[in-house]
C-alpha positions in Angstrom: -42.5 20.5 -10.9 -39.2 20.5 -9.1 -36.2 18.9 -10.6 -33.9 16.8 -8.4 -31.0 18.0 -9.0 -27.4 15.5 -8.4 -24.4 16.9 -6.8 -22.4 14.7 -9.2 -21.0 18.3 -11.5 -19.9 19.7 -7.8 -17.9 16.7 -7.4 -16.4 16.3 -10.7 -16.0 19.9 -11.1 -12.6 19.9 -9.1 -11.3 16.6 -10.5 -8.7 18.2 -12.6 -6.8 19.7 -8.9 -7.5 16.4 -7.1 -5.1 14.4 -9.4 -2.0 13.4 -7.7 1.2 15.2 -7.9 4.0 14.0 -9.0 5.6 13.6 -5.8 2.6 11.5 -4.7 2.6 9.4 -7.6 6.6 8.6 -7.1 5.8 7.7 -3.3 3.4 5.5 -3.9 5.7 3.7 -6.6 8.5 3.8 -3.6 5.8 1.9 -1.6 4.7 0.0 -4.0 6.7 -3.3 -3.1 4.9 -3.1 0.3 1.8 -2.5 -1.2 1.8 -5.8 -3.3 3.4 -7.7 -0.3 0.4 -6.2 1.6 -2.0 -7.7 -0.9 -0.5 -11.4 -1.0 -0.7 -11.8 2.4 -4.5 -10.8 2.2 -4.5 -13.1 -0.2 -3.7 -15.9 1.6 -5.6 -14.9 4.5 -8.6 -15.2 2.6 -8.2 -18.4 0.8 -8.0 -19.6 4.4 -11.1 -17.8 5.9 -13.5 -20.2 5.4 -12.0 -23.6 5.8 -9.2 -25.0 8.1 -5.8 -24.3 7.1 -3.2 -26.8 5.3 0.2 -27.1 5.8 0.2 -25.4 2.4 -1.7 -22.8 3.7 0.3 -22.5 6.6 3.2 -21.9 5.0 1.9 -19.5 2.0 0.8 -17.4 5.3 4.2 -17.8 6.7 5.8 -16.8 3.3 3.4 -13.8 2.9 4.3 -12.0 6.2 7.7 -12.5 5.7 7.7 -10.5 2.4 5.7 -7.9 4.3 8.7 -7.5 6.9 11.0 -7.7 4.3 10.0 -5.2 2.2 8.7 -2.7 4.5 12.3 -3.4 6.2 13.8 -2.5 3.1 11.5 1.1 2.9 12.4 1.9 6.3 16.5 1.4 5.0 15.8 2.9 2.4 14.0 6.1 4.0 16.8 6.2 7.1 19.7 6.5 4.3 17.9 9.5 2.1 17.6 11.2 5.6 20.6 10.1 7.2 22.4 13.7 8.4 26.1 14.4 6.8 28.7 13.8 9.1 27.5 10.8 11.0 26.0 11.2 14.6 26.0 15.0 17.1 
């Protein structure tokens, strides 16, 4: 009788170097407003998948995607003035 064997221990086996660094795990919390903007905005798209739209709906959409802008406005800011070059523009 052979025994089927699972690759599951393989897998698991290297789970201790697959954890995120810490430099991972502090970009992902600098990305993490756009993340959650990201989400409500699904959000609202779904609710509104199966039916027609409301106003209301309309306007939770509208209100969504402009806190997507806004915060991934704000990353981008943020990102251009950590790597802005000392001593303006060459």
């Amino acid at each position: 009788m052979e025994h089927i064997v699972t690759v599951q221990d393989a897998v698991t086996a290297f789970a201790p170097w697959r954890e995120p660094t810490d430099a991972e795990l502090d970009a992902i919390e600098v990305e993490m407003p756009v993340i959650l903007a990201d989400v409500d905005l699904l959000d609202a798209q779904i609710t509104v998948m199966d039916r027609t739209p409301t106003e209301l709906d309309a306007r939770r959409i509208r209100r969504a995607r402009r806190r997507v802008l806004a915060a991934r406005r704000e990353l981008s800011n943020r990102a251009a003035a950590t790597t802005a070059v000392p001593g303006g523009a060459a």
